[in-house]
N, C-alpha and C positions, 0 to 999 in steps of 0.2 A: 532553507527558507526560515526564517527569524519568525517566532511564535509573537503573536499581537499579545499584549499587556493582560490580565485575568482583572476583572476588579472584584472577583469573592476568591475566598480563601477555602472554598470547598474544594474537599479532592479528589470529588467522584466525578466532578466535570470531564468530560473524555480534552485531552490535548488538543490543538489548532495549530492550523497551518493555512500557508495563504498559496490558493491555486488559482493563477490567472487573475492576482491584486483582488479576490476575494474570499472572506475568511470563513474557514470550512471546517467542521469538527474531524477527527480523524478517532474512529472507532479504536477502542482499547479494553475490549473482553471479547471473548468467544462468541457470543449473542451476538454482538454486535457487527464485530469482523465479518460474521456470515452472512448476515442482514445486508450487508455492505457491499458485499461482492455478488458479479454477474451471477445466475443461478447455474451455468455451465461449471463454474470455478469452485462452487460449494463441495461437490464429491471430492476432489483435488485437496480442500482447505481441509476436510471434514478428516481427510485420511492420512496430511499432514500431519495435523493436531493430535489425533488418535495414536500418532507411534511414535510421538514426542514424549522423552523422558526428562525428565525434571532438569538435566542440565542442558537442554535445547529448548526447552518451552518456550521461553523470551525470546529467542532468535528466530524460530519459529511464527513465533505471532506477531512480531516486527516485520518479518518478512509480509505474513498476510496484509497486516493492518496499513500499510505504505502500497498495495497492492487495490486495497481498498478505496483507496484515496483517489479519485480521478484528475488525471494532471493531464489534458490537452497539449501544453506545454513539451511536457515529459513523455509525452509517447512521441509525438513529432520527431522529437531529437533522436529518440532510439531507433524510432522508422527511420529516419535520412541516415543514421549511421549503418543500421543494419544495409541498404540500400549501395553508401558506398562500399562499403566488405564485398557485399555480395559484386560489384564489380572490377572490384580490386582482384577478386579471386577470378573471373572471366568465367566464362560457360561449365557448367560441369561435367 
C-alpha cells in the first residue's frame, strides 16, 4: 500500500498506510505497538519483544507493528485462503 504524502518533516510522526482508502497511522515503538494490539496478543508481543536480540528487533517489531494495523481487507483474503487449504486438504 503506497504511503499518502507527510507535509512536515518531523520524524517522530509514526508511518501511514491506507486500510480500506482511509489513512491510518501505523504504530512504530513498543508503547505503541502494544497500545495497538487486541489485549489477548499483548502477553504474545510482550514475550516476542523480550527474547528479541539486537539482530531480530526490527523484524520483530515489523512483524508486531503490521499486526497492529487493522486490515478488514487483509483478514478477508487470509480467511478465504485459509478456507480454500482447508478444503483443498478434505476432512482430517
Amino acid at each position: 500500500m503506497a504511503e499518502p504524502p507527510r507535509t512536515s518533516s518531523r520524524t517522530d510522526e509514526p508511518p501511514r498506510t491506507l486500510v480500506g482508502g482511509v489513512v491510518v497511522d501505523v504504530p512504530n515503538n513498543i508503547p505503541a505497538i502494544r497500545a495497538a494490539l487486541d489485549p489477548k496478543r499483548r502477553v504474545e508481543f510482550d514475550k516476542a519483544i523480550n527474547a528479541a536480540g539486537v539482530g531480530e528487533i526490527h523484524a520483530v517489531m515489523r512483524h508486531w507493528m503490521l499486526e497492529a494495523v487493522p486490515d478488514p481487507e487483509a483478514d478477508a483474503i487470509l480467511a478465504r485462503l485459509a478456507r480454500d487449504e482447508a478444503e483443498r486438504r478434505g476432512p482430517a
